[in-house]
LOMAR-545085 format. One record per atom (N, C-alpha, C): residue in three letters; x, y, z. Coordinates in steps of 0.001 Angstrom, whole numbers, padded with zeros to 6 digits, always signed. Each point is the difference from the previous one (the first is absolute). Layout:
// LOMAR-545085
ALAXYZ
...
//
This chain:
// LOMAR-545085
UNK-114616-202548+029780
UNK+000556-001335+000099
UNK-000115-000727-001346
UNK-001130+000051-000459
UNK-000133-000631-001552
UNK+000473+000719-000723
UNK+000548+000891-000570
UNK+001025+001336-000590
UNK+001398-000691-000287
UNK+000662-000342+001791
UNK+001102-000814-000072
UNK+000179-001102-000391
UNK-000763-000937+000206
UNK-000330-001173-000535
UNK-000074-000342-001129
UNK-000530+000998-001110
UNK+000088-000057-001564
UNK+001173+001001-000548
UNK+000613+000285+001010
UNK+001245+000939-000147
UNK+000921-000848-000214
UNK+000002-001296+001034
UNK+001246-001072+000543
UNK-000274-000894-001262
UNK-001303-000217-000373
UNK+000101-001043-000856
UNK+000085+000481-001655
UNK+000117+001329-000163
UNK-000057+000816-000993
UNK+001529-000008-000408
UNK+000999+000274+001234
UNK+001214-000085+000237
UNK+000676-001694-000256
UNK-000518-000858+000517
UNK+000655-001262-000493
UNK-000819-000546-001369
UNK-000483+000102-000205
UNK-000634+000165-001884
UNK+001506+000586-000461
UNK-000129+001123+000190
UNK+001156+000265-000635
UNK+001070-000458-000373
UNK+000758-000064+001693
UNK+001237-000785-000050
UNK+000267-001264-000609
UNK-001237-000563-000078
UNK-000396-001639-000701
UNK+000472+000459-001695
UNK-000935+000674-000348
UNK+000289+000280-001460
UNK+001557+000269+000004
UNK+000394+001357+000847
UNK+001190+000593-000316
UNK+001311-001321-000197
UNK+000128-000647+001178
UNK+000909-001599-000297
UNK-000265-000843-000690
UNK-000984-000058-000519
UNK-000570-001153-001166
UNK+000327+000335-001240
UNK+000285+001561-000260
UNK+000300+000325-001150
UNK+001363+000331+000024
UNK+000696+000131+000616
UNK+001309+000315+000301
UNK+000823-001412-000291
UNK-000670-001443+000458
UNK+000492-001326+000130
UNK-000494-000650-000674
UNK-001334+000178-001048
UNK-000084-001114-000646
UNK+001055+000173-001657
UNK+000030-001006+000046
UNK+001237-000623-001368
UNK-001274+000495-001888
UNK-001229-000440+000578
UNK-000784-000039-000584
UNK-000630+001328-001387
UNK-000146+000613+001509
UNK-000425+001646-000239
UNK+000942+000481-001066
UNK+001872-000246+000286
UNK+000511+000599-000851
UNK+000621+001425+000743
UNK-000869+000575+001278
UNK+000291+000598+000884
UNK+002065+000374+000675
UNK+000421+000748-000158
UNK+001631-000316+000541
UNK+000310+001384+001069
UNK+001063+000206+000711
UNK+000369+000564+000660
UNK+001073+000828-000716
UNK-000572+000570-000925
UNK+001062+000840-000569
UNK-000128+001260+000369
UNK+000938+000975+000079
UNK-000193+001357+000680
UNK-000805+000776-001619
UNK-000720+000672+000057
UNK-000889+000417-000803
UNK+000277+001707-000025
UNK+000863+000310+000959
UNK+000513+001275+000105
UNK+000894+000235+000966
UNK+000535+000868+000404
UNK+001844-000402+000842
UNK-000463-000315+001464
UNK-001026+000166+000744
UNK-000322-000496+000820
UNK-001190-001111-000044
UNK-001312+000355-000686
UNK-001185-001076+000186
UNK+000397-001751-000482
UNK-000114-000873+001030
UNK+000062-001300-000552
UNK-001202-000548-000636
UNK-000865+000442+000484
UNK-001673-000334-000072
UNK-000995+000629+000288
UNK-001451-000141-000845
UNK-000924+001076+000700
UNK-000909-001063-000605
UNK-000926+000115+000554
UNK-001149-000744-000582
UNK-001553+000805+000964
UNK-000867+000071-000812
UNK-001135+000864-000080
UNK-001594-001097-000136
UNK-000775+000697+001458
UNK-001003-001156-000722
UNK-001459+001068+000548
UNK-001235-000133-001199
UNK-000817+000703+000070
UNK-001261-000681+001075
UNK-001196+000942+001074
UNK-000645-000996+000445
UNK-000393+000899+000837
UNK-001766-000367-000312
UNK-000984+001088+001028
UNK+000705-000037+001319
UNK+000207+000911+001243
UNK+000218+000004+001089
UNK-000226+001128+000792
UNK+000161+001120-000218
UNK-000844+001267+000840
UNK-001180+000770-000567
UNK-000576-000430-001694
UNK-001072+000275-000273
UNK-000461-000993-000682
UNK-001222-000100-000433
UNK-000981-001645-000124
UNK-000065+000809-001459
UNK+000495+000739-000398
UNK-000229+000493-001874
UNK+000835+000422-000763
UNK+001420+000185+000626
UNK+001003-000414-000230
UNK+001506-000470+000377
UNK+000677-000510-000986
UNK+000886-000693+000475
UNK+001590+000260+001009
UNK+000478-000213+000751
UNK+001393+000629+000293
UNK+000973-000920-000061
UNK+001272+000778-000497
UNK+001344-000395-000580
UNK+000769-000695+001484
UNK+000392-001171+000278
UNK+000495-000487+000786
UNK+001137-000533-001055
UNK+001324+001258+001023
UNK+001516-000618-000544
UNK+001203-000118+000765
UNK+000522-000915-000156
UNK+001218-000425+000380
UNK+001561+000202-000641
UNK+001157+000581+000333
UNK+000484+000114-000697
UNK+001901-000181+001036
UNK+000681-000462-000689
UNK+000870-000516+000992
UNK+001683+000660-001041
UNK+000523+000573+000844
UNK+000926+000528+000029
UNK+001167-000237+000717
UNK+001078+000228-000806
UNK+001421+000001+000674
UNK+001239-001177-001076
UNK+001208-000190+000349
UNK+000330-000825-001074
UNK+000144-001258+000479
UNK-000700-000707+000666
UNK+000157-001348+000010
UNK-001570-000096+000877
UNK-000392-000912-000100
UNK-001554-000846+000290
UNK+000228+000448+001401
UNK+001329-000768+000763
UNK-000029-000354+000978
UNK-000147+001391+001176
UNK+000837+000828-000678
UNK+000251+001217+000690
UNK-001369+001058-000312
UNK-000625-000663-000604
UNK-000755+001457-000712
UNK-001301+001040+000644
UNK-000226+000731-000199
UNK-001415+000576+000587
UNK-001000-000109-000991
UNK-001100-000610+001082
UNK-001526+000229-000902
UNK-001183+000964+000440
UNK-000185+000462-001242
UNK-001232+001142+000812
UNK-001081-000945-000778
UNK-001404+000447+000927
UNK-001304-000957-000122
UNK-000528+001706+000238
UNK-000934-000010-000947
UNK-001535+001370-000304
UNK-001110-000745-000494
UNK-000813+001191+000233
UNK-001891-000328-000122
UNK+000311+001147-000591
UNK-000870+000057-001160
UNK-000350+001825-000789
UNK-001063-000392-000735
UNK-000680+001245+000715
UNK-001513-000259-000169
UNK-000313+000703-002039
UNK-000926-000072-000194
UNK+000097+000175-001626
UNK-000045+001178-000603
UNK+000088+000831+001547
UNK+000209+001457-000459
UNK+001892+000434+000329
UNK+000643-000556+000650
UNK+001303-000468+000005
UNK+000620+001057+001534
UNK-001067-000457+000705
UNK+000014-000202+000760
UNK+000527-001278+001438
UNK+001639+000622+000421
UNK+000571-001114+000558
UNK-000814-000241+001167
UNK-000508-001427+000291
UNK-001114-000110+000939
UNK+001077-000698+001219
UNK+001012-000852-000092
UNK+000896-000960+000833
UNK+001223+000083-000903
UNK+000990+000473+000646
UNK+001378-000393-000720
UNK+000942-000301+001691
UNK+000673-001494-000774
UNK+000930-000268+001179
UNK+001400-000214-000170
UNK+001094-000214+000360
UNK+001689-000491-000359
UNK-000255-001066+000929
UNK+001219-000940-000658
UNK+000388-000930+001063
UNK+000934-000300-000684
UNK+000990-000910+000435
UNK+001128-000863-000194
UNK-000243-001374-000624
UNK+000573-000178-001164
UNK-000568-001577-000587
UNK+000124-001271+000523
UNK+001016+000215+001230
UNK+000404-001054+000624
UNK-001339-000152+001257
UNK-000340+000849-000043
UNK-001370-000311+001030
UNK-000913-001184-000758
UNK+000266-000067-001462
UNK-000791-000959-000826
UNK+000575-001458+000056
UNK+000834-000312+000773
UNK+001227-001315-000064
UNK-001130-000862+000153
UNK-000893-000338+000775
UNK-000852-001127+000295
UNK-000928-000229-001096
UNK-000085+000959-001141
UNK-001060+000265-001110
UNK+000562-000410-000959
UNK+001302-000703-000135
UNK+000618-000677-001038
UNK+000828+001090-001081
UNK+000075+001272+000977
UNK+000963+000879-001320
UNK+001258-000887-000113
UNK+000639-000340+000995
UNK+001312-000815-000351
UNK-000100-000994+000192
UNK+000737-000639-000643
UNK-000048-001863-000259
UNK+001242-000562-000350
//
């Protein structure tokens, strides 16, 4: 139960970063395709299945428009090892402020 729990909140960490950097004006951050499919990927490091080292939590969103696109979300542990990889649809993110 506590596993999931720092799973769920491991998971919206993410997504927080992943739209914050995608939308702020600031960052400098843009939605440019970076290769004929990837719109975005963003990568963030952070103890979570061992207390000595760190694992790669990434997000990475695909397809040619925001709206339509697929995102895969992974855990890889620091031996690269995929620990959680998921798909979903970006429009599942509508309430999270991807579109505006």
């Amino acid at each position: 139960m506590r596993r999931n729990i720092t799973l769920a909140a491991a998971v919206s960490f993410l997504l927080t970063i992943f739209f914050m950097r995608c939308l702020s004006e600031q960052s400098g951050a843009s939605l440019v395709t970076l290769d004929t499919k990837m719109l975005k990927k963003v990568t963030h490091q952070q103890v979570f299945s061992n207390n000595n080292a760190e694992d790669t939590f990434s997000l990475t969103l695909i397809g040619n428009k925001i709206s339509s696109a697929q995102i895969t979300f992974t855990i890889t542990n620091n031996k690269g090892v995929i620990l959680y990889k998921e798909n979903f649809p970006s429009e599942a993110l509508i309430d999270y402020g991807l579109l505006r």
